[in-house]
N, C-alpha and C positions, 0 to 999 in steps of 0.2 A: 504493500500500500504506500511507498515510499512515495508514487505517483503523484501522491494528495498532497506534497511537501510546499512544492514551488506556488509561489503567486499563482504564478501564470495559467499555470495547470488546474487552479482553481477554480479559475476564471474562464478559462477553455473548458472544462467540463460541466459548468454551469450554462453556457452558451451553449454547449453541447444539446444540454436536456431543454431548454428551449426550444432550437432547432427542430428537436426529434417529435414536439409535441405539434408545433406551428405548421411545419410544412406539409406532413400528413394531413391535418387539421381542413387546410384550404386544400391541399390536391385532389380529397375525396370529391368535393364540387368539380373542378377542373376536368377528372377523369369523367365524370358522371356527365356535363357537358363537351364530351367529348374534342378537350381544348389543352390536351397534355403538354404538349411543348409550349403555352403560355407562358412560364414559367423562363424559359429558357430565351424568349424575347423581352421579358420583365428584364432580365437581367442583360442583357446586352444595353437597355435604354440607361439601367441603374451607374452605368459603366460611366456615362454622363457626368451624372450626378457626384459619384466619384471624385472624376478629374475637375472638376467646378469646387469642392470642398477643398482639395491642396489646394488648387489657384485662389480661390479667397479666404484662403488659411481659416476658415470655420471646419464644422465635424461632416468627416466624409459620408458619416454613416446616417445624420439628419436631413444632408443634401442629396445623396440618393436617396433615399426614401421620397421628399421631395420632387423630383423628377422623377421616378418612380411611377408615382400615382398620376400624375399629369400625362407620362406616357401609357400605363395601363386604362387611364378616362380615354383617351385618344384610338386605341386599341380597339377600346370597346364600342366605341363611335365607328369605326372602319368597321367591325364587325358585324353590326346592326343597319348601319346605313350604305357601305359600299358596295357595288354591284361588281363588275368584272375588272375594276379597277383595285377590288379591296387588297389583293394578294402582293401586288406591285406595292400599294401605298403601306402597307406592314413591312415588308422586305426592306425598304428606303428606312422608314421608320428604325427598323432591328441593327441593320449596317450602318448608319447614320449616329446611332448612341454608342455604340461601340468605337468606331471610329471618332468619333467628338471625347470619348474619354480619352482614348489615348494619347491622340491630340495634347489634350486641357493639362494632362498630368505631367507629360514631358515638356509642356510650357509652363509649370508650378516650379519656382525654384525649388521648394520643399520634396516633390516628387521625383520618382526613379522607376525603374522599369523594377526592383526590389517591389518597391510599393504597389506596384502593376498585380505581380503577380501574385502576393497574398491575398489582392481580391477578387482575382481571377481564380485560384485552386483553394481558395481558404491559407492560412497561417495560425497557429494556435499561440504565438507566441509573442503576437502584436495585436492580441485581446485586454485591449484597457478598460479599466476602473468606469472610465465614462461610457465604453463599448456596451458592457454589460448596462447602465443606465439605461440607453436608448434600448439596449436588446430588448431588457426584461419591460419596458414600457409598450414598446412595440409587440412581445408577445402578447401581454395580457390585451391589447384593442383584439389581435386577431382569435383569441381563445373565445374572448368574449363575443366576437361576431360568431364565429363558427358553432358556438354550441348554443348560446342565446336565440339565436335566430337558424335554429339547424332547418327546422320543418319548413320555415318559407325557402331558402334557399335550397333545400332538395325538392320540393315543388316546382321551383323555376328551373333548377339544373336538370330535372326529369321530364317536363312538358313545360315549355313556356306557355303556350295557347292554353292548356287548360288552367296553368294557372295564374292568365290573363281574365279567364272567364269567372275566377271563383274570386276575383276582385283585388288580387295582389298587385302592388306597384312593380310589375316585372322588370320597367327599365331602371328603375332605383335601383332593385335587388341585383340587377346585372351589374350595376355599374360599382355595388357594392362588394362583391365579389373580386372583381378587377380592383378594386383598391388594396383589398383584407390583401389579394396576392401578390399585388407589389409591394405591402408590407414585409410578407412573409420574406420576400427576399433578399429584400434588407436586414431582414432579421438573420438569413440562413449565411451572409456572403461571406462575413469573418469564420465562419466553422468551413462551411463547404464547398466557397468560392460562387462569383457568378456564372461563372460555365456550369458546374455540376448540380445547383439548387434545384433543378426540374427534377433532374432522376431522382430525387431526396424527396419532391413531393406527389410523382406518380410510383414509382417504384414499392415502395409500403403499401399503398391503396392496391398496388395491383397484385400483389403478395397476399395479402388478404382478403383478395376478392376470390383467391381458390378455395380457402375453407370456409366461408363465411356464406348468410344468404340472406341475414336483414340489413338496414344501413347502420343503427346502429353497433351489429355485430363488427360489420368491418371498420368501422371508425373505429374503436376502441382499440382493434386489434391492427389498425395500421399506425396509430397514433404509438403503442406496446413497441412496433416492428422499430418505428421511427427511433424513438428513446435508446434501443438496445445497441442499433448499428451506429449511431453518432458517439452513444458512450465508449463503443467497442473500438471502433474507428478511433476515437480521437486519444484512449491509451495507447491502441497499436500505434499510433501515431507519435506519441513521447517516446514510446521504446526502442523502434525499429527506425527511428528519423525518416520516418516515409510522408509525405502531403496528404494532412488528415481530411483533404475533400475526397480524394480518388480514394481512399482508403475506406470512407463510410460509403459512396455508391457501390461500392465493389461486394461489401460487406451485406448490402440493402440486396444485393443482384443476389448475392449467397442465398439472403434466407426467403428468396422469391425461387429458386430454382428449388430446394429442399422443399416449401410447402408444394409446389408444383406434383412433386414426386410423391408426396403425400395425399394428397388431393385423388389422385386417380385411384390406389385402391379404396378410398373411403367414398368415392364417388360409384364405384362397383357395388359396392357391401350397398350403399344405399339404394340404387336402383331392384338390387338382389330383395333388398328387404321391403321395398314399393309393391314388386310384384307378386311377394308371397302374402300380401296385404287385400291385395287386390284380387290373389285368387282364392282367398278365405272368404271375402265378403262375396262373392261371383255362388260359392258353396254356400254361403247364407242363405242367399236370394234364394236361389233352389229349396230349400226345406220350406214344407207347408205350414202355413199357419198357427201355431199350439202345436209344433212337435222342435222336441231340439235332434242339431244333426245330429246327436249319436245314437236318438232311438231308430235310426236306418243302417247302424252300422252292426253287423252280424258276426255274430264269435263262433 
């Protein structure tokens, strides 16, 4: 447990369980609107945001967040409103933040291509005091969205039309979505960097959508998935000096492939146990009225 010793590491594994809770949290909407790589444009626009905080020597991690949400409103505009033009106008959009980060930060005197790429693959060891602030403030808006408001936002991630008709503000709740997740990213990018934050919040959702079959069920159990591979990630990460972002989607990839393999025979056993359900009550229906089936069975 020596691990527990360093600041740093205290601070990286706090961020850690943040991470594991948050990004699960908003991915199960994401995957459910069948909008996975969201995530992984959030964070190209966050890259922005980034290089704008070294350039005006304020906090990186309030200035993406920041531009963040401006770019995820924008997103979700293209996505609602753009016709054959939308794909293009994302594309400009996702290359555009990226490139403007890199940009911004190699013209910050303060910044380096060092500072690049702790927010590019995560760093556990340039998690500060005021990181953790913002994190743990930013966790708690999107816990509080995601579980507060679970039922309207799987309503609209499941059918919009119907639940335009049952009188939900569906373009709010869209647009609320897209915010909670360019939070989440913000939140994820010191643990897991902005390149790998999407696999952090499809990855678990989709690991647990092999054993699982209410939404409940799988939230909890990708939020569980989430916590486990960050914590695990971000030790193997002190010990082995490996980059604790590739180290927790890799980890996440693990225990998606192992339920996978689980999944199929408990998915046999079930369907096995369906049909011998099915042909008990098939033998019910059969026996007449006032008699039970065993006064037809003969010794």
């Amino acid at each position: 447990m020596d691990f527990l010793e360093p600041a740093f590491m205290q601070r990286a594994l706090l961020a850690a369980v943040l991470v594991g809770i948050t990004a699960p949290a908003v991915g199960i909407y994401l995957v459910q609107r069948r909008q996975a790589l969201m995530g992984d444009g959030i964070g190209h626009v966050a890259m922005t945001g980034v290089g704008l905080g070294f350039l005006l020597n304020s906090s990186p991690v309030w200035m993406a967040t920041l531009v963040a949400v401006v770019g995820s409103v924008a997103m979700e505009l293209i996505r609602a409103y753009g016709k054959t033009r939308g794909d293009l106008a994302l594309a400009l959009l996702f290359y555009g933040g990226m490139a403007g980060g890199v940009l911004l930060i190699n013209l910050s005197p303060t910044g380096s291509n060092a500072n690049l790429s702790s927010y590019l693959f995560g760093s556990l060891s340039t998690v500060s005091p005021e990181d953790i602030t913002a994190i743990a403030l930013l966790a708690a808006f999107v816990v509080l969205v995601t579980v507060g408001l679970r039922r309207q936002l799987f309503a609209v991630s499941q059918d919009e039309e119907f639940a335009r008709v049952t009188g939900l503000p569906v373009r709010l709740l869209n647009l609320l979505i897209a915010v909670t997740a360019a939070v989440t990213v913000t939140v994820a990018m010191r643990v897991v960097g902005l390149l790998l934050v999407s696999a952090l919040m499809v990855v678990p959702v989709a690991a647990a959508q092999q054993l699982t079959k209410s939404f409940r069920a799988t939230f909890v159990l990708a939020v569980a998935t989430g916590i486990t591979v960050t914590l695990a990630g971000t030790v193997t990460s002190y010990y082995q000096d490996v980059p604790p972002g590739a180290t927790i989607v890799l980890y996440a990839i693990g225990v998606f492939v192992l339920l996978t393999l689980l999944a199929a025979p408990l998915a046999r056993r079930r369907a096995r146990a369906a049909a011998a359900a099915a042909a008990v009550d098939g033998c019910d229906s059969t026996v007449p009225a006032g008699r039970k089936p065993a006064d037809d069975v003969r010794v």
